[in-house]
GUZADO-388875 format. One line per 8 residues: number of its first residue (from 1); their letters; for each residue x, y, z of C-alpha. Coordinates in nm, 4 decimals. Layout:
NUM	A	X Y Z  ... .
END
This chain:
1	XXXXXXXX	8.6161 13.8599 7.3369  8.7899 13.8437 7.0054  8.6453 13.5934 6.8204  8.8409 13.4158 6.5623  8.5765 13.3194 6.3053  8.4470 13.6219 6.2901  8.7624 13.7068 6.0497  8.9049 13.5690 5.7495 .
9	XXXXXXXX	9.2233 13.6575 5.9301  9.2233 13.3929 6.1887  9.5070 13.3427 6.2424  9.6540 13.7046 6.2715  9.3589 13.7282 6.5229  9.4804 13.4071 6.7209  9.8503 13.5975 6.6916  9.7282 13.9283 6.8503 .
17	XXXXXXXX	9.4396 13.7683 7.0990  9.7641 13.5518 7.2352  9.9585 13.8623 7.3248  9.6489 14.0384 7.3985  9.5606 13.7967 7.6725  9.9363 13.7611 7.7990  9.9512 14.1444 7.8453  9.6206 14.1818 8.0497 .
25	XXXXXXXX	9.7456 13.8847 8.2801  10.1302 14.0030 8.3048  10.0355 14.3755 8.4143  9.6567 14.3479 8.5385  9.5034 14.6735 8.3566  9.1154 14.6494 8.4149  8.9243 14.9089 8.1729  9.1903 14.9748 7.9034 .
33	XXXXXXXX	9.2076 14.5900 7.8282  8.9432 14.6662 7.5756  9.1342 14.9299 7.4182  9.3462 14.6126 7.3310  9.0087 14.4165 7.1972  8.8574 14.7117 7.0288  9.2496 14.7776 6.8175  9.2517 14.4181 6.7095 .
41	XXXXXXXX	8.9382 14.3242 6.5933  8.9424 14.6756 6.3733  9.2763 14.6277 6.2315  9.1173 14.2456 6.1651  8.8108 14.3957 6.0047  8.9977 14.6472 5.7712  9.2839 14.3491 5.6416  8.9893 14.1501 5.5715 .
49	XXXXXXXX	8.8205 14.4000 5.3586  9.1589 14.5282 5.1698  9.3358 14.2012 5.1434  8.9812 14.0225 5.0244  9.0807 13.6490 4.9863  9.4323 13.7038 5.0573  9.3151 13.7966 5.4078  9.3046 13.4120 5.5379 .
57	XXXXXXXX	9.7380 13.4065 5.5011  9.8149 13.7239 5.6428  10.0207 13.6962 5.9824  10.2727 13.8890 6.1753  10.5343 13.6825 6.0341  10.4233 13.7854 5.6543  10.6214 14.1370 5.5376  10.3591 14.1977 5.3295 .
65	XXXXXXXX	10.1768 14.2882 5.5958  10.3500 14.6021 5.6492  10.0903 14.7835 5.4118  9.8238 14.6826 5.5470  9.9521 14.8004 5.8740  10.0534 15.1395 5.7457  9.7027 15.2406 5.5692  9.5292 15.1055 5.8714 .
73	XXXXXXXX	9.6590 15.3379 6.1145  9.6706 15.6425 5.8378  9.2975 15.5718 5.8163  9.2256 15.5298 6.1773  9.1279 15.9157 6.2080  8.8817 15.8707 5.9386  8.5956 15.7528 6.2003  8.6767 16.0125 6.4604 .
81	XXXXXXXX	8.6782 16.3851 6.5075  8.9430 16.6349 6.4348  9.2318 16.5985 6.6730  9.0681 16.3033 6.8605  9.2900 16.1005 7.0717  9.1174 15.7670 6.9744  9.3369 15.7162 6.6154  9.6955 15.7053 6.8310 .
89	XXXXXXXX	9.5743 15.5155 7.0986  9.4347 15.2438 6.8985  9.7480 15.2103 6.6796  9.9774 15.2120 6.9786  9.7961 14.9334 7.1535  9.8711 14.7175 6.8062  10.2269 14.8051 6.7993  10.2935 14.7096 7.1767 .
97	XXXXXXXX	10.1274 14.3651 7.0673  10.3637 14.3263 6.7763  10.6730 14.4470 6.9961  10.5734 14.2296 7.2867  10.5300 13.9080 6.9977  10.8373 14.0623 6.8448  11.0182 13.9899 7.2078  10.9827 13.6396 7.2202 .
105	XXXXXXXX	11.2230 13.4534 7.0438  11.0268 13.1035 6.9745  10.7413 13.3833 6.8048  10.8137 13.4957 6.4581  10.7583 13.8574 6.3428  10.8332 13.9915 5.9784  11.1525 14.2168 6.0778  10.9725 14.4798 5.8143 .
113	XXXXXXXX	10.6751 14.4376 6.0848  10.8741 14.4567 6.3846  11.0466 14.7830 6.2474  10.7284 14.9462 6.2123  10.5764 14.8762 6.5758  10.9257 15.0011 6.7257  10.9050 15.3225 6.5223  10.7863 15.6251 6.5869 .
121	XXXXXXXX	10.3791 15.6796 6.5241  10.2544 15.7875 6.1786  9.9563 15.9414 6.4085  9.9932 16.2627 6.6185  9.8274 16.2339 7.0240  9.5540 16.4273 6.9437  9.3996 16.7249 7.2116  9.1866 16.5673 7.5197 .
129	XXXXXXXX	8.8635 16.7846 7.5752  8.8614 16.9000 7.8848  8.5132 16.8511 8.0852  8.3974 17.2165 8.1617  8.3032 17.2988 8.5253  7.8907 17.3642 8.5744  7.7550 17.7037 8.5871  7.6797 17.8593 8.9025 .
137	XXXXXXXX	7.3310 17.8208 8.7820  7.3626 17.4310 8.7348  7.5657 17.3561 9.0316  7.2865 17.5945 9.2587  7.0369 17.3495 9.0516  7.2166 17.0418 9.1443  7.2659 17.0876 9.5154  6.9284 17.1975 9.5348 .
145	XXXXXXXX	6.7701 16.8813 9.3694  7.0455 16.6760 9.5750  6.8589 16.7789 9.9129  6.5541 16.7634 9.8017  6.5907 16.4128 9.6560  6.7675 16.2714 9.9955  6.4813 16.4218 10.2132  6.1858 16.2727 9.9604 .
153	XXXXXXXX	6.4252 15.9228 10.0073  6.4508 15.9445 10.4032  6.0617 16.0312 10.3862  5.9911 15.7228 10.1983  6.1966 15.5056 10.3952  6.0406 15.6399 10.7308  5.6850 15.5701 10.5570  5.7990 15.2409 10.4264 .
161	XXXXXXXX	5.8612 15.0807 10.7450  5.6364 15.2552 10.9414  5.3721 15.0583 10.6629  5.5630 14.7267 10.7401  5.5079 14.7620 11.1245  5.1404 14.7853 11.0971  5.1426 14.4147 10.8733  5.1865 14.0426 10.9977 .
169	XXXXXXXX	5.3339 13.7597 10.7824  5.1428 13.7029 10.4404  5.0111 13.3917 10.4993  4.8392 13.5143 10.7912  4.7359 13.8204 10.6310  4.6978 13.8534 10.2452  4.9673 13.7764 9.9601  4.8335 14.0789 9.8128 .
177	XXXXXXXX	4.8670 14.3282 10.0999  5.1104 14.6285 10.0635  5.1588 14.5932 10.4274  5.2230 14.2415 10.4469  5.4494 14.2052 10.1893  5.6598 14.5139 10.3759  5.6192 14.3378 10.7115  5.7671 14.0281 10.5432 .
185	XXXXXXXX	6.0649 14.1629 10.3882  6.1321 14.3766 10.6576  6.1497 14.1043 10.9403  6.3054 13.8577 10.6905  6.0371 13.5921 10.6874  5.9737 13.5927 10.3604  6.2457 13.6258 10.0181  6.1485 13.7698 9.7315 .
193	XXXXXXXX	6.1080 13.4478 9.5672  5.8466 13.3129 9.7896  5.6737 13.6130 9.6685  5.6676 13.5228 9.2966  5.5434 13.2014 9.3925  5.2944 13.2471 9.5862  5.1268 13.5774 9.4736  4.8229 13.5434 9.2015 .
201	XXXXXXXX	4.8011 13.6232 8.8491  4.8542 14.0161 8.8159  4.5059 14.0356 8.6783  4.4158 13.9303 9.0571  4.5648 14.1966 9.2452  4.3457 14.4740 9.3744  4.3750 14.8341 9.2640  4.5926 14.9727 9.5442 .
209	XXXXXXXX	4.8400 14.6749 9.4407  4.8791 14.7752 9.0871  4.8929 15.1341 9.0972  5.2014 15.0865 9.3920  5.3452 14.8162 9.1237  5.3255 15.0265 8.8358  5.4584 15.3359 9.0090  5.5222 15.6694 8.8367 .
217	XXXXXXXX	5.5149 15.5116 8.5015  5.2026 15.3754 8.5734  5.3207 15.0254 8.3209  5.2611 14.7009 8.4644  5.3418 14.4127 8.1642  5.1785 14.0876 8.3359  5.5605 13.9457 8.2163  5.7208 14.2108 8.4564 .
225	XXXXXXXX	5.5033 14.2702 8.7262  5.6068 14.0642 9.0127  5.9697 14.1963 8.9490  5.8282 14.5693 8.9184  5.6379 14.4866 9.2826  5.9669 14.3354 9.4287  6.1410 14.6388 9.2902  5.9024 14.9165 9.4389 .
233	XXXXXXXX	5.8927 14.7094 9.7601  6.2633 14.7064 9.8471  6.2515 15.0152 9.7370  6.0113 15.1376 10.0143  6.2439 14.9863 10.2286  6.6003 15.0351 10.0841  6.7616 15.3257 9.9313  6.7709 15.2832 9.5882 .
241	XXXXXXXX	7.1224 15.3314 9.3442  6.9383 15.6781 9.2226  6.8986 15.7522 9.5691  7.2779 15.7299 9.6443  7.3517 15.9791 9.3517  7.2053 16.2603 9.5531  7.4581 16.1836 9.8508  7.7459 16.1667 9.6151 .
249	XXXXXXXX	7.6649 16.5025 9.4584  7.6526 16.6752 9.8323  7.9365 16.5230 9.9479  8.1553 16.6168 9.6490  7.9858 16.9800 9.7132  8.0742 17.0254 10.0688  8.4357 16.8441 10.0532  8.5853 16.9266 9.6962 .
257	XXXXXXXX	8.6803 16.6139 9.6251  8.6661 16.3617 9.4131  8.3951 16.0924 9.3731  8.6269 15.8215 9.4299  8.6979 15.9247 9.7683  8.3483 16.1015 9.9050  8.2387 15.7284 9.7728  8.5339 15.5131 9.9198 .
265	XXXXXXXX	8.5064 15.5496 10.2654  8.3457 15.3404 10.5294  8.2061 15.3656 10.8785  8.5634 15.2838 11.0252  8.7378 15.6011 10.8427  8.4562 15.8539 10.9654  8.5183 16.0511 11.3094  8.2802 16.2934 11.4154 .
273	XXXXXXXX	8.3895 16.6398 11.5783  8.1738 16.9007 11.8064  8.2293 17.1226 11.4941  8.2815 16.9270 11.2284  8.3863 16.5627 11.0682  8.7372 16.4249 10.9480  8.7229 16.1565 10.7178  9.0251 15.9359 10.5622 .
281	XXXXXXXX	8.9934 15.9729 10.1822  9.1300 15.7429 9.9799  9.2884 15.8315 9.6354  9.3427 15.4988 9.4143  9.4883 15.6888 9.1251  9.7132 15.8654 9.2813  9.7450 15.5656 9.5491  9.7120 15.8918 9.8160 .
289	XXXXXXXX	9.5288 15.8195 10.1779  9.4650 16.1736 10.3469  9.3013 16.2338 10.6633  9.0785 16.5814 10.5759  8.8786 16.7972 10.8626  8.5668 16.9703 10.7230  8.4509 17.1930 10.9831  8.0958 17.3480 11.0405 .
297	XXXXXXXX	7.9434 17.6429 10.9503  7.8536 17.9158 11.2480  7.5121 17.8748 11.3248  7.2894 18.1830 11.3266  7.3215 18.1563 11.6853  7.6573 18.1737 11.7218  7.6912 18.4254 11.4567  7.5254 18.6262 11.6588 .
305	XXXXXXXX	7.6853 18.5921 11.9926  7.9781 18.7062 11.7956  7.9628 19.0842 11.6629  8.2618 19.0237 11.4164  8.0790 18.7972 11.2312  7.9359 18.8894 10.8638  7.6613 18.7731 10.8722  7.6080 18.8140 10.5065 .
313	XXXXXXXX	7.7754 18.4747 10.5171  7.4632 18.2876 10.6110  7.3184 18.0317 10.3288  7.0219 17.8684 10.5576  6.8835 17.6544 10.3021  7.0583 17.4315 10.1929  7.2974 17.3152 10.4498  7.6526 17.1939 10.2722 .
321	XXXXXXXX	7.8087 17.0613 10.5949  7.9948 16.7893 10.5208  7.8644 16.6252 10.8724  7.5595 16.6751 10.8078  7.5527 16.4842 10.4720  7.7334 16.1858 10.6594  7.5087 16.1609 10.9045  7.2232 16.1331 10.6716 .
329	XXXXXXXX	7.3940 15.9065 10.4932  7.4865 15.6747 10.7391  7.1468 15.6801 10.8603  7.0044 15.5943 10.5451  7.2131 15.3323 10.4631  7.2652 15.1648 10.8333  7.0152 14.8804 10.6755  7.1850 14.8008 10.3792 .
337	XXXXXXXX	7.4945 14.7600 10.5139  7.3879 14.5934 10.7714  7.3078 14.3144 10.5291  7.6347 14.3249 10.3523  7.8709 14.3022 10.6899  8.1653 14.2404 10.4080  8.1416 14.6017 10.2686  8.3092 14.8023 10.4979 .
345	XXXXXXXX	8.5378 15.0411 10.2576  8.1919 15.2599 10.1308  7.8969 15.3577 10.3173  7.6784 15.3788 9.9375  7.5236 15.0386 9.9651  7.2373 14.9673 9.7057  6.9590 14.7237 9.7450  6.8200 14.5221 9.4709 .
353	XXXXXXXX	6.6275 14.2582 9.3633  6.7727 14.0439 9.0739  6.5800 13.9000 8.7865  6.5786 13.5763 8.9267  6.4343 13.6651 9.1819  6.6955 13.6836 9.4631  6.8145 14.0098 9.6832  7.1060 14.1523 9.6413 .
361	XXXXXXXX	7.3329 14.3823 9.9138  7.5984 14.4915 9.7174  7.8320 14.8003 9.6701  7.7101 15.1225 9.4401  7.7771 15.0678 9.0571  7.6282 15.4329 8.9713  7.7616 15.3627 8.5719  7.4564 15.0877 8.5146 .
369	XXXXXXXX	7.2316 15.2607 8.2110  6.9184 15.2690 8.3626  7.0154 15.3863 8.7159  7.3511 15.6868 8.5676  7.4019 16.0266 8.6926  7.2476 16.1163 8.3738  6.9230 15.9152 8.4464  6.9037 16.1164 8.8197 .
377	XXXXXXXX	6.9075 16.4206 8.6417  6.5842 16.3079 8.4328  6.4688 16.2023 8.7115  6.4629 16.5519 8.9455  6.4333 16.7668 8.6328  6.7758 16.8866 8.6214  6.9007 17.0650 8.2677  7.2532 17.0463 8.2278 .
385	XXXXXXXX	7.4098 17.1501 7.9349  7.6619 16.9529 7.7989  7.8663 16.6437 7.9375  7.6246 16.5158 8.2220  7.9331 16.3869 8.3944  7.9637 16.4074 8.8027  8.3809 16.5005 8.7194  8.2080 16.8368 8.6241 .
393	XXXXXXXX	8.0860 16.8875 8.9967  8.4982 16.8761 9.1311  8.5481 17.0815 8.8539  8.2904 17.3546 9.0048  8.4161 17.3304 9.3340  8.7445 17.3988 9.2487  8.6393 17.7129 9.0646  8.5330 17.8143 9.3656 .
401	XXXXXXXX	8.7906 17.7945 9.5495  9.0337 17.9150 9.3061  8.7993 18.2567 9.2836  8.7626 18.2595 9.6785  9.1918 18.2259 9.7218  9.1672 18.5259 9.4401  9.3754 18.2739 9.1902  9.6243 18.1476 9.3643 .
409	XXXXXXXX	9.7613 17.8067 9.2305  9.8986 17.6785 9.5883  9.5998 17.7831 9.7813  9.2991 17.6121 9.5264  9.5573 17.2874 9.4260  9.5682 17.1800 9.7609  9.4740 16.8055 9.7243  9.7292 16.7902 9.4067 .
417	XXXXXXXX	10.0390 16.9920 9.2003  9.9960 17.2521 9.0679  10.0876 17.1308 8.7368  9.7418 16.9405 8.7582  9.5260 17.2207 8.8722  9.6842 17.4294 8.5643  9.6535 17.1929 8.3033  9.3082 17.0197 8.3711 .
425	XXXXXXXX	9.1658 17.2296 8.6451  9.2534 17.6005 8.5259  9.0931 17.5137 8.1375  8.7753 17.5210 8.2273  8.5321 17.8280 8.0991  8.4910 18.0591 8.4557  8.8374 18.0678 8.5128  8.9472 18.1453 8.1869 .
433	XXXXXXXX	8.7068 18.4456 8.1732  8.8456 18.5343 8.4996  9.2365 18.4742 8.4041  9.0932 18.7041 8.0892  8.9423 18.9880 8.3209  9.2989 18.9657 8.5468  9.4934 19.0355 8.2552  9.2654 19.2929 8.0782 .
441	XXXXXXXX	9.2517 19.4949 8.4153  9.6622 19.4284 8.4730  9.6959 19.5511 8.0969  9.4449 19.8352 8.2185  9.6229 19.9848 8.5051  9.9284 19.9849 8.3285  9.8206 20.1415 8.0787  9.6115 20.3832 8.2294 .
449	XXXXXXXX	9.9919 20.4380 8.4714  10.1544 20.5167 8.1935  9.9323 20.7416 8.0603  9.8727 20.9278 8.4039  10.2842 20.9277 8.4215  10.3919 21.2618 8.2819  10.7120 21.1925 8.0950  10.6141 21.5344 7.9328 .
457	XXXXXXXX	10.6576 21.9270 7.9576  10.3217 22.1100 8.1137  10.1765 22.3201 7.8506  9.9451 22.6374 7.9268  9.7730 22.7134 7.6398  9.5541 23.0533 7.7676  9.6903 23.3452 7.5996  9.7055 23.5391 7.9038 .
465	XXXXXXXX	9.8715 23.3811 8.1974  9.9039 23.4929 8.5466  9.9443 23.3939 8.8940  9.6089 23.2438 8.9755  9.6556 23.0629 8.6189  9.9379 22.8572 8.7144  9.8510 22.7348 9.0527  9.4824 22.6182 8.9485 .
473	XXXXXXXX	9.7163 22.4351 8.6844  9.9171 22.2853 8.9737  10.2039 22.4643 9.0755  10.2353 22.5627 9.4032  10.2057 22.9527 9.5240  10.6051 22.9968 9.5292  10.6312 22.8010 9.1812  10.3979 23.0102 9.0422 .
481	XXXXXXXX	10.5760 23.3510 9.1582  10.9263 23.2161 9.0699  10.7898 23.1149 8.7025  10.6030 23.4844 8.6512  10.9505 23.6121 8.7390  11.1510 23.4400 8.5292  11.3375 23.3030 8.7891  11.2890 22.8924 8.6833 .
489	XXXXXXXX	11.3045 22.9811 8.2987  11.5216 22.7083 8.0842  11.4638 22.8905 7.7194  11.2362 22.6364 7.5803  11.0169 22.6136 7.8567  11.0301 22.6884 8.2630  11.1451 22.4111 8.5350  10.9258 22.4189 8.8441 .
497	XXXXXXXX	11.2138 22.2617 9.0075  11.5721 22.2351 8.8909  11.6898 21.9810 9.1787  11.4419 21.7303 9.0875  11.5360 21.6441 8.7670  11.4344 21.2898 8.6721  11.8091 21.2883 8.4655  11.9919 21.3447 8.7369 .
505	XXXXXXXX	12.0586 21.2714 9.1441  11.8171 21.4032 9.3750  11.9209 21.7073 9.5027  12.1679 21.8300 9.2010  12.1488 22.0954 8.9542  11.9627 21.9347 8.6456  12.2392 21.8861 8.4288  12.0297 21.8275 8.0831 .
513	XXXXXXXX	11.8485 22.1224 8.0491  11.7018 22.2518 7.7852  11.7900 21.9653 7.5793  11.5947 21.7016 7.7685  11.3511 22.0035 7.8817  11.0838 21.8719 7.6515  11.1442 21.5619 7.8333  11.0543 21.6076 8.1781 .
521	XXXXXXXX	10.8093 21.6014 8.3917  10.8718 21.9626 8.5826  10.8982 22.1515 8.2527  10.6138 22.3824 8.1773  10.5917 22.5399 7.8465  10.4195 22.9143 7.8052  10.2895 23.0976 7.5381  10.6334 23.3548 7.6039 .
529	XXXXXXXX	10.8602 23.0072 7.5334  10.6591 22.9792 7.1594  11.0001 23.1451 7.0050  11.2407 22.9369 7.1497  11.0651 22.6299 7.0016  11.0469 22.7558 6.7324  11.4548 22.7531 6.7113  11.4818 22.4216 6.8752 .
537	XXXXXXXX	11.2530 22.2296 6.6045  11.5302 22.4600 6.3535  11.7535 22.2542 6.5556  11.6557 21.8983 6.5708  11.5116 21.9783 6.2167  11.9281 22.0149 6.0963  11.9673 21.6897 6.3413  11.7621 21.4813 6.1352 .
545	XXXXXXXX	11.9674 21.5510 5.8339  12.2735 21.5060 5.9697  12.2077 21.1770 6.2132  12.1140 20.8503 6.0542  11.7215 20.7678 6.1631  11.8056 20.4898 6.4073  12.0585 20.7431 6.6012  11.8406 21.0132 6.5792 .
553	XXXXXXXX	11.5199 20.8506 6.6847  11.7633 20.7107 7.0015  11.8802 21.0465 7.0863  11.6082 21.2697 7.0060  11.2429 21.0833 6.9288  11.0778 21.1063 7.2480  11.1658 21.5470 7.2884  11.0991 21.5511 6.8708 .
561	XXXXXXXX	10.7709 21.3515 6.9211  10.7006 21.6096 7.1984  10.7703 21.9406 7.0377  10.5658 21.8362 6.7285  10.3014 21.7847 6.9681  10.3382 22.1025 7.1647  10.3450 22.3199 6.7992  10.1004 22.1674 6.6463 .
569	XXXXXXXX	9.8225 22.2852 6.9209  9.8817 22.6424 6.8648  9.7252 22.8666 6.6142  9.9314 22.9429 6.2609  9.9262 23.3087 6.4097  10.0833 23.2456 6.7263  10.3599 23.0943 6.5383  10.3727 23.3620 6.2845 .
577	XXXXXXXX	10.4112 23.5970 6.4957  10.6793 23.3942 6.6951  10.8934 23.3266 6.3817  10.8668 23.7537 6.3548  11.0192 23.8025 6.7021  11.3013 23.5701 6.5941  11.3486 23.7374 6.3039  11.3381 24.0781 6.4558 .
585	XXXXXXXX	11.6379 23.9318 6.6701  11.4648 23.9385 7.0038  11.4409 23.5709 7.0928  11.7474 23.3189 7.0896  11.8242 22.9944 7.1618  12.0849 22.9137 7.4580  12.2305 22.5675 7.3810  12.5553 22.3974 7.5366 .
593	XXXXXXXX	12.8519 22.3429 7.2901  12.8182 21.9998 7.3047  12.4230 22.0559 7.1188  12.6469 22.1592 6.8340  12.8953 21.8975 6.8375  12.7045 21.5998 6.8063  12.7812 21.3293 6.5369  12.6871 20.9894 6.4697 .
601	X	13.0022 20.7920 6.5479 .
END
């Protein structure tokens, strides 16, 4: 609680811890009520340290106040990381304080104050850190240590009360007999406190006692022991909270959801299938109640009764039926809840023995220090690498999904929008890597299309060309003969097929050629067409000149780009002895009028 003396402000603290309390009653918010308490007490702390004395008179009625309020939320960030989202939050719980004091006529607030807490934040959000999903390697490590720990629990719990049906009551037998003590509990003719009272001094018990007392730790303070006995011996009888952790990580595993609902159902919300379980889920947050099927797995057996089966598909050990797990579980916990008949919302019912003394049958609270997700971890030798948080395990699963429905959004969001499963699900590191791969192989093959795509002429480069030259080029037998004859040739190059010019309708004379020649795809340039290049570059060279770059590179880039390329792989002879053919007069260059008519408008 905010405590008043604690401040020189007192009685800005009474103002605030009024509203504070109104606002928890009038809307009922549970855990971010101390985001309230944790706001005032340090804007309290820091207008006691800069106002000094002064501090004792300040109050939401006082304008000077208004400093202080501004340099206490421009120094909020101070005590937090970059972009943390602590700094906005705590300011904005102050100012809905102030407005809320500022709504009530009968309370006075400075209107200098009031201004301020209706204005717009001096502090930006912040980013949230999204929790990344576990490895394959940690969640394989997890499930793993999940089964293992529920079989070592059902083992104990077997041995336990197979131990307490060999005993008789205490006082017939001995006060300091494993077995007795088990038989006791077990038939409910003795409580826990009759125990403290009536067994001996610790110093008294025999070994076998002390060493079951003391457990793995092997500590037995006289000060704790009888506790540390009671503890081990419900223990032997009860499933522990640790235990439960196990069950919540292989439910989560085998469902995909949350652990709000793999934890919020009870006996009443569980029907069992001949292939299968549905269970009603329940969704607080989102106030959503879904009845989900989880079906079975094919059995080797049945696998192989059925040829079409892969049976590739076959993960023996361990089993991540979501029937299975409930079954264990209600197996395991049939006792507990038997002795809390008024929990019937959860099957994950914990057994303990208070510190004074008397049992407790109670719902899971898996957040206690000693007994968190993080402490089962330490406890089965898990290594996780960074936020030991079970939200991390929903995280995985949905990875998993999202690479088994090959990314689609509607297919792995189908227990929320798809708004949520892109902004909180899709962040985390696997899927990014694989949203990366998607886009560097998309990026690839288009890429690599446009590469393959020839928007080109086909040069032969050998000096001497012939038949057999041309078709292991790629030209078919009657291509190849029509080209040798000069049947296909265009001047700057030869067209393997006029009537499939990419410029014009299938079927149609190419209307383009040889200006767009260099071009296409069907042109194929010889060493005989050397000359006639020659006079087109002459020609798009006086082009250049006369056509502004812009127009020119429009018009012309892509078939000047092109014959640069094509001239540039031949040998300074070859062209010197092309420009000597055109100056002997025996090569020319056929153009349409219109080559010789073109302007920039």
């Amino acid at each position: 609680m905010v405590a008043p003396a604690d401040f020189r402000c007192s009685l800005l603290v009474m103002q605030l811890a009024d509203e504070w309390v109104e606002y928890v009653a009038a809307t009922a918010i549970t855990a971010s009520a101390r985001v309230y308490r944790t706001a005032i007490n340090r804007l309290c702390a820091y207008v006691d340290k800069a106002l000094g004395s002064e501090a004792e008179e300040a109050s939401l009625a006082d304008p000077g106040l208004f400093d202080a309020l501004v340099d206490w939320e421009l120094s909020l960030p101070e005590d937090y990381a970059p972009s943390s989202t602590h700094p906005a939050v705590l300011a904005a719980a102050v100012r809905v304080l102030i407005v809320r004091r500022d709504d009530h006529a009968d309370r006075s607030v400075a209107p200098e104050v009031a201004r301020l807490a209706r204005g717009p934040g001096l502090l930006g959000s912040g980013e949230k850190t999204q929790r990344d999903e576990f490895t394959l390697k940690e969640k394989r490590a997890l499930v793993r240590a999940a089964w293992q720990s529920a079989h070592a629990t059902r083992q104990r719990l077997d041995e336990g009360w197979a131990l307490a049906g060999r005993g008789c009551h205490p006082s017939l037998g001995s006060w300091t007999s494993i077995t007795d003590l088990l038989w006791g509990l077990a038939h409910e003719q003795i409580t826990p406190d009759d125990i403290r009272q009536q067994m001996p001094h610790p110093r008294h018990w025999p070994p076998e006692l002390r060493d079951f007392a003391s457990g793995p730790t092997g500590s037995l303070p006289p000060q704790t022991a009888r506790r540390q006995l009671l503890s081990r011996l419900f223990a032997t009888l009860y499933p522990t909270t640790l235990d439960l952790h196990s069950f919540r990580v292989l439910l989560m595993d085998a469902t995909g959801y949350t652990s709000e609902e793999v934890t919020g159902f009870g006996e009443t919300e569980i029907e069992f299938l001949p292939k299968g379980v549905r269970l009603t889920l329940l969704k607080n947050r989102a106030r959503w109640l879904r009845h989900r099927a989880f079906r079975d797995r094919a059995t080797p057996g049945e696998l192989a009764a059925d040829d079409d089966t892969d049976e590739r598909l076959i993960v023996n050990w361990p089993r991540r039926e979501a029937s299975e797990v409930v079954r264990q579980l209600l197996d395991l916990t049939a006792r507990t809840r038997a002795k809390a008949p008024h929990i019937t919302d959860t099957l994950f019912v914990r057994a303990v023995v208070r510190n004074d003394f008397t049992p407790l049958f109670d719902r899971w609270i898996p957040e206690a220090k000693t007994t968190s997700f993080g402490s089962w971890l330490d406890m089965m030798d898990v290594e996780i690498k960074g936020d030991r948080h079970i939200g991390r395990m929903r995280k995985s699963v949905k990875v998993e999904k999202a690479i088994v429905t090959e990314g689609r959004i509607s297919a792995a969001a189908d227990d929320h929008t798809e708004e949520t499963f892109a902004g909180h699900y899709a962040q985390g590191t696997t899927l990014r890597i694989l949203s990366g791969r998607t886009i560097a192989t998309a990026q690839q093959h288009w890429f690599d299309k446009a590469l393959d795509r020839v928007d080109g002429p086909t040069v032969v480069s050998k000096e001497v060309v012939d038949h057999g030259v041309l078709t292991d080029a790629g030209l078919s037998p009657e291509e190849a003969e029509d080209i040798m004859t000069g049947q296909l040739d265009m001047g700057v190059s030869h067209c393997k097929n006029p009537y499939e010019s990419p410029f014009s309708r299938p079927g149609e004379l190419c209307a383009v050629a040889p200006l767009r020649c260099l071009e296409c795809r069907n042109a194929w340039i010889l060493p005989s067409n050397l000359p006639q290049l020659l006079l087109f570059h002459d020609h798009l060279e006086k082009l250049r000149y006369r056509l502004s770059p812009t127009v020119f590179t429009r018009l012309w880039g892509q078939s000047w780009v092109n014959l640069r390329a094509v001239l540039d792989d031949r040998p300074a002879e070859e062209l010197a002895h092309a420009r000597k053919h055109i100056e002997a007069g025996q090569a020319i260059l056929d153009l349409p009028l219109a080559a010789n008519t073109e302007f920039d408008a």
